[in-house]
KOLGU-4560 file (N, C-alpha, C; in nm, 3 decimals, padded with zeros to 5 digits):
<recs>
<n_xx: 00.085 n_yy: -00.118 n_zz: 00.000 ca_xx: 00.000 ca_yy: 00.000 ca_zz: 00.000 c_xx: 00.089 c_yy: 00.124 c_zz: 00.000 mol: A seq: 1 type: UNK>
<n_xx: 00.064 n_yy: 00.226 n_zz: -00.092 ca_xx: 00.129 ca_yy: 00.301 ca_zz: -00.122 c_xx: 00.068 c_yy: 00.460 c_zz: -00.019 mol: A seq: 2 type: UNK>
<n_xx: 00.155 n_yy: 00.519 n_zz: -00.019 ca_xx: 00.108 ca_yy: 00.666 ca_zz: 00.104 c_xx: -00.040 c_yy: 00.721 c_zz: 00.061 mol: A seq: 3 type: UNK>
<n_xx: -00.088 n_yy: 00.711 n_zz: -00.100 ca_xx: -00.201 ca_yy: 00.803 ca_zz: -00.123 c_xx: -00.277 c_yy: 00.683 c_zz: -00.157 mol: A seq: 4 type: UNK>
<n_xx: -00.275 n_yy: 00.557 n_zz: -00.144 ca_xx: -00.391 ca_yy: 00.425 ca_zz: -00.104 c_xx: -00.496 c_yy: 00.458 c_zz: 00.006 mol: A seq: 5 type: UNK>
<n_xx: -00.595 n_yy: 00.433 n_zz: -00.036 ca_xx: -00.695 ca_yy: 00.459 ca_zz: 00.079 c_xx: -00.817 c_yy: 00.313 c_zz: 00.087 mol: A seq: 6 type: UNK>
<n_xx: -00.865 n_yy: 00.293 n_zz: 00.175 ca_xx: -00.960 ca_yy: 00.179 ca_zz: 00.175 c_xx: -01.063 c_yy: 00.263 c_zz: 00.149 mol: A seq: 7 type: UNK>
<n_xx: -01.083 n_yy: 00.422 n_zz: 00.178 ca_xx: -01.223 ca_yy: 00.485 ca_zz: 00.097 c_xx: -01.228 c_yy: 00.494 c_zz: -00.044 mol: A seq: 8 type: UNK>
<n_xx: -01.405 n_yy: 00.473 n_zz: -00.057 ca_xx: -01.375 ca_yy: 00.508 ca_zz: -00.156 c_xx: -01.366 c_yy: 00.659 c_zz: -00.216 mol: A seq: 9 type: UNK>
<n_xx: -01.348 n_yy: 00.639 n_zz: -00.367 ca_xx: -01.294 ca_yy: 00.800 ca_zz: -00.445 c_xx: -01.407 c_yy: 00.827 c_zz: -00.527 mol: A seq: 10 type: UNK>
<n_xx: -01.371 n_yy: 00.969 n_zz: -00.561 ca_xx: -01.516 ca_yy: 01.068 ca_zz: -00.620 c_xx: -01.440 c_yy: 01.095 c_zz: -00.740 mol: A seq: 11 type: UNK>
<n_xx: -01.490 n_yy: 01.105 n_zz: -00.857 ca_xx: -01.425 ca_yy: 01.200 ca_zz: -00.950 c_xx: -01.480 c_yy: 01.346 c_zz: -00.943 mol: A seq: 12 type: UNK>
<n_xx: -01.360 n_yy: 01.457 n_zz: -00.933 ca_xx: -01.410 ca_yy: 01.578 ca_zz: -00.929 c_xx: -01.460 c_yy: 01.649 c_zz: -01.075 mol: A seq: 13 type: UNK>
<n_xx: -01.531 n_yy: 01.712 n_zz: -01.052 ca_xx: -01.596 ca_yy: 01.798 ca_zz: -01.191 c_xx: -01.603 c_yy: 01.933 c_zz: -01.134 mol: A seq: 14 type: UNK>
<n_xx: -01.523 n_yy: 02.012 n_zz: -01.256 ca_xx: -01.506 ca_yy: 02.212 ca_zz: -01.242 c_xx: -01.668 c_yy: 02.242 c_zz: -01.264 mol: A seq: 15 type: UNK>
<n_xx: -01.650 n_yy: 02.377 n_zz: -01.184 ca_xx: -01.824 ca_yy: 02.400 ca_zz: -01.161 c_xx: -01.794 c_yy: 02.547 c_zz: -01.229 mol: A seq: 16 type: UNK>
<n_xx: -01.841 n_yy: 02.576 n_zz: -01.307 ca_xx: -01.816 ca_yy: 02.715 ca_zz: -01.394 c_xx: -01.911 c_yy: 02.808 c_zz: -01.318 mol: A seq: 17 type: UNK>
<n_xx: -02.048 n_yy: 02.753 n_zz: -01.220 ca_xx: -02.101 ca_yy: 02.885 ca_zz: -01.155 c_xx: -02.229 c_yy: 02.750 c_zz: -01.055 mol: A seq: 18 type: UNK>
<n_xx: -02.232 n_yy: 02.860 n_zz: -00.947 ca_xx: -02.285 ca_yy: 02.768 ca_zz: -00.840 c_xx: -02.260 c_yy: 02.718 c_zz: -00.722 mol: A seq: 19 type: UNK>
<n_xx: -02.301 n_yy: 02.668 n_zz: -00.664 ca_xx: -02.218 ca_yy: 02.621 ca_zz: -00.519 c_xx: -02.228 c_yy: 02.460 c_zz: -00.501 mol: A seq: 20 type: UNK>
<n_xx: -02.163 n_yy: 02.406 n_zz: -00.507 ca_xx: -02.090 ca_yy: 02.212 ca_zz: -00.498 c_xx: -02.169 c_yy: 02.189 c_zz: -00.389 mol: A seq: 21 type: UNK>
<n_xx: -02.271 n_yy: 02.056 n_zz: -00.389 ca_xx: -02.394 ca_yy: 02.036 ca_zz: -00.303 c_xx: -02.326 c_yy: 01.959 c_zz: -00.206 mol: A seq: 22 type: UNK>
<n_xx: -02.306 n_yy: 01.931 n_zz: -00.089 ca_xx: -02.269 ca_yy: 01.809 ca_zz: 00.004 c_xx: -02.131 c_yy: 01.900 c_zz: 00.075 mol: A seq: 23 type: UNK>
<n_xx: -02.081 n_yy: 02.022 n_zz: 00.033 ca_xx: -01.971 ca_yy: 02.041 ca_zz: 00.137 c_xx: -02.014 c_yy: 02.128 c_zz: 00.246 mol: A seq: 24 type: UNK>
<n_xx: -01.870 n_yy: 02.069 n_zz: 00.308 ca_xx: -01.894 ca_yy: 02.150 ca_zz: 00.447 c_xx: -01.886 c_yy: 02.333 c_zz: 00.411 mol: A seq: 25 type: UNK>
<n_xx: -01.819 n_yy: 02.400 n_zz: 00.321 ca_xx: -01.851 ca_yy: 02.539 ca_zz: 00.284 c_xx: -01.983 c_yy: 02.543 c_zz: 00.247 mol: A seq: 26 type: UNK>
<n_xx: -02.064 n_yy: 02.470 n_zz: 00.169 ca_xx: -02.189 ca_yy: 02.469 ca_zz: 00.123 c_xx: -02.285 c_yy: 02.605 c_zz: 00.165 mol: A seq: 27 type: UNK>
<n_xx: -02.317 n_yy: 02.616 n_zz: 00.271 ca_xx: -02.458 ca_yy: 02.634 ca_zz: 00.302 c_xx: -02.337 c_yy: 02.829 c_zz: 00.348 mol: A seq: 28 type: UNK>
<n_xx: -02.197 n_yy: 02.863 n_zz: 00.395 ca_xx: -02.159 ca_yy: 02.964 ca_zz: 00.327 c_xx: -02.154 c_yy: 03.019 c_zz: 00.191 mol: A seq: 29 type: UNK>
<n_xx: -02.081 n_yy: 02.907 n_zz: 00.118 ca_xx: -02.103 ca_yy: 02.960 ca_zz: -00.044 c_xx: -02.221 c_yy: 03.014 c_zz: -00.067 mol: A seq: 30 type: UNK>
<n_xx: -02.311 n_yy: 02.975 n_zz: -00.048 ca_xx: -02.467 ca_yy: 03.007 ca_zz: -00.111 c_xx: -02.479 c_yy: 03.117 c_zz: -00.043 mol: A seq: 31 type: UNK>
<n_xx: -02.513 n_yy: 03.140 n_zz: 00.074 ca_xx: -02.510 ca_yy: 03.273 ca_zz: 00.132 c_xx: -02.419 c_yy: 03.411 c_zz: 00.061 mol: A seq: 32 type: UNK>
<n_xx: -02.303 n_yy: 03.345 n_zz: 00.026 ca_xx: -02.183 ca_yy: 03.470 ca_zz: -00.036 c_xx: -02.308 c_yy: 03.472 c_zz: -00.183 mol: A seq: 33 type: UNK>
<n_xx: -02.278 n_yy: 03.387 n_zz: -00.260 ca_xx: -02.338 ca_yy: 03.376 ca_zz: -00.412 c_xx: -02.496 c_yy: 03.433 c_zz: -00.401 mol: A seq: 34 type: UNK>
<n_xx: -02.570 n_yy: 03.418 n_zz: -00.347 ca_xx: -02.739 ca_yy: 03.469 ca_zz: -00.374 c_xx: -02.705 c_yy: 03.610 c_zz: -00.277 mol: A seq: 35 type: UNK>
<n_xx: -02.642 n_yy: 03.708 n_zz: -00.213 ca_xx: -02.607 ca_yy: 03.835 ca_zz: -00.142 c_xx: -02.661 c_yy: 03.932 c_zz: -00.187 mol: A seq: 36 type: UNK>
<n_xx: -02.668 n_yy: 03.915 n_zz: -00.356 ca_xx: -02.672 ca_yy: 04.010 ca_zz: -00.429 c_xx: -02.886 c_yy: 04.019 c_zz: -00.454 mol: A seq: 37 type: UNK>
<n_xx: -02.916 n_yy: 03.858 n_zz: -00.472 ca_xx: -03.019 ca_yy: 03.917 ca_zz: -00.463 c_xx: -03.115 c_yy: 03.923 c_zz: -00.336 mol: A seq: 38 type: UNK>
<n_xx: -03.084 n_yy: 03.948 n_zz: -00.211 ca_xx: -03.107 ca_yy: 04.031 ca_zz: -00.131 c_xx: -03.167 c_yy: 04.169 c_zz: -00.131 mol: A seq: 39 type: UNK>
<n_xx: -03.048 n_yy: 04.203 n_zz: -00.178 ca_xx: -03.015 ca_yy: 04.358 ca_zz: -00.226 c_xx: -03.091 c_yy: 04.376 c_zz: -00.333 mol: A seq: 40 type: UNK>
<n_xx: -03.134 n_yy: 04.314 n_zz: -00.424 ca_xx: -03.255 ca_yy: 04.343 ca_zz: -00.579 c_xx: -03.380 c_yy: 04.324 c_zz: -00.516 mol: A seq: 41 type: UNK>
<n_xx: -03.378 n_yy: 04.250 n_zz: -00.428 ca_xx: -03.553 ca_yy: 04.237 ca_zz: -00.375 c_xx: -03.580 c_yy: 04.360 c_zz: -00.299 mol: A seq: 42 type: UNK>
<n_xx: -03.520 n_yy: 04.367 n_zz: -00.200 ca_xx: -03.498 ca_yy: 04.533 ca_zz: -00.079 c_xx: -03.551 c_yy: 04.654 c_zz: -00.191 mol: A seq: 43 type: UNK>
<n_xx: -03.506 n_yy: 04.672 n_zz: -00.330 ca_xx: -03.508 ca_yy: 04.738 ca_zz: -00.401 c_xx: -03.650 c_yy: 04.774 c_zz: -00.444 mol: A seq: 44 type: UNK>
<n_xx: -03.684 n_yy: 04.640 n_zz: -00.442 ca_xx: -03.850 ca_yy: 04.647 ca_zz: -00.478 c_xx: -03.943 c_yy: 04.627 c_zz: -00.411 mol: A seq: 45 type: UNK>
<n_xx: -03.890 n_yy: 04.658 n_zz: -00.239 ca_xx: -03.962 ca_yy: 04.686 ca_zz: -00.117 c_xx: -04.027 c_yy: 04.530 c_zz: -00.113 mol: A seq: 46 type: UNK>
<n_xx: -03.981 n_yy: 04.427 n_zz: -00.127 ca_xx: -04.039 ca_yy: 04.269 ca_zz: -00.123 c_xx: -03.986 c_yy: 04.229 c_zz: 00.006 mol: A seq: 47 type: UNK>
<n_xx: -04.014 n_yy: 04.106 n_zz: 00.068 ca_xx: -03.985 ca_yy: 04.035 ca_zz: 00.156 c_xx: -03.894 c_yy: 03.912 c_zz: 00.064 mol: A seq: 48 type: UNK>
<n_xx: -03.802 n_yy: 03.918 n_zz: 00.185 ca_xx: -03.719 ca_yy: 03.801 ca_zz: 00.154 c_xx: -03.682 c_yy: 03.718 c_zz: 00.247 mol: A seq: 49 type: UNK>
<n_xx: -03.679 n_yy: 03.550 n_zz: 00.201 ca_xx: -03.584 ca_yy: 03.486 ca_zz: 00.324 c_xx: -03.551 c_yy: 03.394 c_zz: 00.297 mol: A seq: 50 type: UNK>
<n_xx: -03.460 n_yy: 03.305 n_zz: 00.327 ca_xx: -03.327 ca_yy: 03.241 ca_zz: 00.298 c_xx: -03.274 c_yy: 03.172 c_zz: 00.387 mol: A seq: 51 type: UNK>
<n_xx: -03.275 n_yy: 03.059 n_zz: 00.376 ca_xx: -03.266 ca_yy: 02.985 ca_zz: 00.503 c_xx: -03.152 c_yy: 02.847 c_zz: 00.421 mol: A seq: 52 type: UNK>
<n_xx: -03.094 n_yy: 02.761 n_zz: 00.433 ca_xx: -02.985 ca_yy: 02.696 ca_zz: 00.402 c_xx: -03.014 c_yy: 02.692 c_zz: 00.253 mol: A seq: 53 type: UNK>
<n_xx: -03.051 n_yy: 02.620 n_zz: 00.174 ca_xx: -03.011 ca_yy: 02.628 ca_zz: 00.039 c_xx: -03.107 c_yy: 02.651 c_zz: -00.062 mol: A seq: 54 type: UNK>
<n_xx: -03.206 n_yy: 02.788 n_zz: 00.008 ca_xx: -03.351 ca_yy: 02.818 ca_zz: -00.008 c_xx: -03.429 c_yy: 02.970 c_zz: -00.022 mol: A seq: 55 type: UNK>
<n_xx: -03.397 n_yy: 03.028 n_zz: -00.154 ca_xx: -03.455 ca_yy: 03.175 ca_zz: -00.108 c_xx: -03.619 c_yy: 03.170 c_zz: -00.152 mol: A seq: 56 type: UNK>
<n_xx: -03.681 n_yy: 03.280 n_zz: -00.102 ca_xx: -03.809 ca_yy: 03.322 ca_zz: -00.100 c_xx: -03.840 c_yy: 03.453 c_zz: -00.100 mol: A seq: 57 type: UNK>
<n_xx: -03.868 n_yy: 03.504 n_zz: -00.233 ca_xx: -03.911 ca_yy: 03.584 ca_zz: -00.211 c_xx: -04.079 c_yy: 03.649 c_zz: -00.182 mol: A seq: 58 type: UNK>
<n_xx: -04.136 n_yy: 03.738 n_zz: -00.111 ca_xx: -04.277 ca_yy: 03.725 ca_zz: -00.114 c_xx: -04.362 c_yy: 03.888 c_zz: -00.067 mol: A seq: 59 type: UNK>
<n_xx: -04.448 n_yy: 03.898 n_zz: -00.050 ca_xx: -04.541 ca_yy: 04.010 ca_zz: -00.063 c_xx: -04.659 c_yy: 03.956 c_zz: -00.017 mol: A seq: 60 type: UNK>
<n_xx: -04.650 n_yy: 04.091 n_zz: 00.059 ca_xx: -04.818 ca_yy: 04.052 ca_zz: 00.201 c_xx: -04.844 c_yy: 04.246 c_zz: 00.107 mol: A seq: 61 type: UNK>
<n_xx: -05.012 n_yy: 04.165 n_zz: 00.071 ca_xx: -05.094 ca_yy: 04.289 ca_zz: 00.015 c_xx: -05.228 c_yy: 04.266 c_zz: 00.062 mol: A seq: 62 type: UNK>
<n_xx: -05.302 n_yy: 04.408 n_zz: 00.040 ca_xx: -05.484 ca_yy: 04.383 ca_zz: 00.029 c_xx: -05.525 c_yy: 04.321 c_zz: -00.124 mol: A seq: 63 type: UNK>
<n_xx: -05.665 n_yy: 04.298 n_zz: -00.097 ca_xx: -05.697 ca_yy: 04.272 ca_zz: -00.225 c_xx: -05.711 c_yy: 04.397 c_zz: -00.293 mol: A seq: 64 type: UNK>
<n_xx: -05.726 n_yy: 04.482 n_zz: -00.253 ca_xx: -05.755 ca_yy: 04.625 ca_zz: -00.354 c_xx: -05.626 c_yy: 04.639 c_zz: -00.408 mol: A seq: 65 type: UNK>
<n_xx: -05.491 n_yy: 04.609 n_zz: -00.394 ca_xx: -05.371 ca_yy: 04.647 ca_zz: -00.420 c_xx: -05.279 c_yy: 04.528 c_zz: -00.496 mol: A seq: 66 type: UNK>
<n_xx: -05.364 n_yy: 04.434 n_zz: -00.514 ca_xx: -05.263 ca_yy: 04.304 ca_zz: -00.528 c_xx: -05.246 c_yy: 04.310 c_zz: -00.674 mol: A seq: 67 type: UNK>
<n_xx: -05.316 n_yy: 04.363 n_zz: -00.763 ca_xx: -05.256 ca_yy: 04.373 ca_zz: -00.881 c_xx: -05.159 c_yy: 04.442 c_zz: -00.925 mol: A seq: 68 type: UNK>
<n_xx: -05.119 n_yy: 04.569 n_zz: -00.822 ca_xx: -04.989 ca_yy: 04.608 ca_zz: -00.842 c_xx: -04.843 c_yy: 04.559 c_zz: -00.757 mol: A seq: 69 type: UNK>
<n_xx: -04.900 n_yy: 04.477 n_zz: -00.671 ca_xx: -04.836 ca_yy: 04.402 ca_zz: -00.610 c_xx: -04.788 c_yy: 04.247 c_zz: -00.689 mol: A seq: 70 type: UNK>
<n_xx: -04.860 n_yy: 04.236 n_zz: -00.762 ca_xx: -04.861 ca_yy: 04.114 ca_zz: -00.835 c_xx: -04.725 c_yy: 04.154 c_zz: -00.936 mol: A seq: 71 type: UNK>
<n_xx: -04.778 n_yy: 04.248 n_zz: -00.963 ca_xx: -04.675 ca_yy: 04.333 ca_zz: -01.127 c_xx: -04.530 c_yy: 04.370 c_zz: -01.079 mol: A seq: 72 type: UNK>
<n_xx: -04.526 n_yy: 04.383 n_zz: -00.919 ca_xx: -04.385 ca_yy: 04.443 ca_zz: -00.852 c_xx: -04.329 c_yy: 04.306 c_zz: -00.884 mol: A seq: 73 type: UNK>
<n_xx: -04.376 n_yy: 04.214 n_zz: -00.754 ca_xx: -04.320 ca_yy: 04.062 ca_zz: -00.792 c_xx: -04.266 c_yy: 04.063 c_zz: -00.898 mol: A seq: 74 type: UNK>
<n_xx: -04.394 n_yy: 04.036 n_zz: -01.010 ca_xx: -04.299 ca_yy: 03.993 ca_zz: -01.131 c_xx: -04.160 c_yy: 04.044 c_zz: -01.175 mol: A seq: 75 type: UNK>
<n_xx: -04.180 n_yy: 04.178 n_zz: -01.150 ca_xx: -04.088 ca_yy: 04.274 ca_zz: -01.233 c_xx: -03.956 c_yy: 04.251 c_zz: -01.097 mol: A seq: 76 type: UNK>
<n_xx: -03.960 n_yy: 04.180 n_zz: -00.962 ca_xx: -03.843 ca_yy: 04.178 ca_zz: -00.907 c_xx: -03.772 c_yy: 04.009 c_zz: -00.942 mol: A seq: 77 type: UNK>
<n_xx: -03.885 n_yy: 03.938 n_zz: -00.971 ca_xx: -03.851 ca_yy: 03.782 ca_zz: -00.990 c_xx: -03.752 c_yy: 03.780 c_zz: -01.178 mol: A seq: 78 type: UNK>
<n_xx: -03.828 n_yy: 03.869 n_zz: -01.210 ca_xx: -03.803 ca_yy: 03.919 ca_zz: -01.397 c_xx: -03.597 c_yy: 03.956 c_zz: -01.371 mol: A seq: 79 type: UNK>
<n_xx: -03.593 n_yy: 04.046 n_zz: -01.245 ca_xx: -03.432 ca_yy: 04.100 ca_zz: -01.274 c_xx: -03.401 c_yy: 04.008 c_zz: -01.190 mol: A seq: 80 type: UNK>
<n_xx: -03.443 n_yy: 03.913 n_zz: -01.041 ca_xx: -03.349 ca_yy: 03.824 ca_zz: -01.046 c_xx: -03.321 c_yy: 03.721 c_zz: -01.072 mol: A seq: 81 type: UNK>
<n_xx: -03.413 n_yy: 03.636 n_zz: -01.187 ca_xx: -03.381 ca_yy: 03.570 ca_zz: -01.295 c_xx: -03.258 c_yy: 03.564 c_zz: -01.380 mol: A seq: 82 type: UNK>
<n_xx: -03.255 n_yy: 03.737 n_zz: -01.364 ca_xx: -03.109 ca_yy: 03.758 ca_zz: -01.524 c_xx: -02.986 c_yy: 03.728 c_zz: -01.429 mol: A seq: 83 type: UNK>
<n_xx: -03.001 n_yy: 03.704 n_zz: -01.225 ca_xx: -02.880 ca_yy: 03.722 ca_zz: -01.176 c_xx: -02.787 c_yy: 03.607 c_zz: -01.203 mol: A seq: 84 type: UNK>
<n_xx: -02.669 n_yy: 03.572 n_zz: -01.185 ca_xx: -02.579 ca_yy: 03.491 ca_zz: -01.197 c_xx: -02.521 c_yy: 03.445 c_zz: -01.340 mol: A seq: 85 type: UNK>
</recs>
């Protein structure tokens, strides 16, 4: 048995061009650093947000007299953070 022999077994690695690698221990930081930004795009469009390990939400508490322009904000904040990443 040679020094880099192991009785575990091995993974083949694959380059991730954008995203955060599911199962590591950085994990549930990465994602936090990487989605930061849309935080900051929702705030913009006075929405609720929340984010909890590998999970955002964005959302909107309206009346019914108002929900159609509430409906149209949504879209138009879900519309720019769609284009993010």
């Amino acid at each position: 048995m040679t020094p880099f022999d192991t009785p575990y077994p091995t993974f083949n690695c694959s380059a991730y061009a954008e995203g955060v690698p599911q199962g590591s221990v950085l994990g549930p930081i990465l994602f936090v650093l990487y989605t930061a930004e849309i935080g900051r795009i929702v705030a913009r469009y006075g929405l609720g947000f929340h984010q909890y390990a590998d999970d955002c939400q964005i959302y909107v508490a309206t009346s019914v007299t108002t929900a159609h322009s509430a409906v149209d904000q949504l879209s138009r904040c879900v519309f720019t953070t769609s284009k993010f990443g």
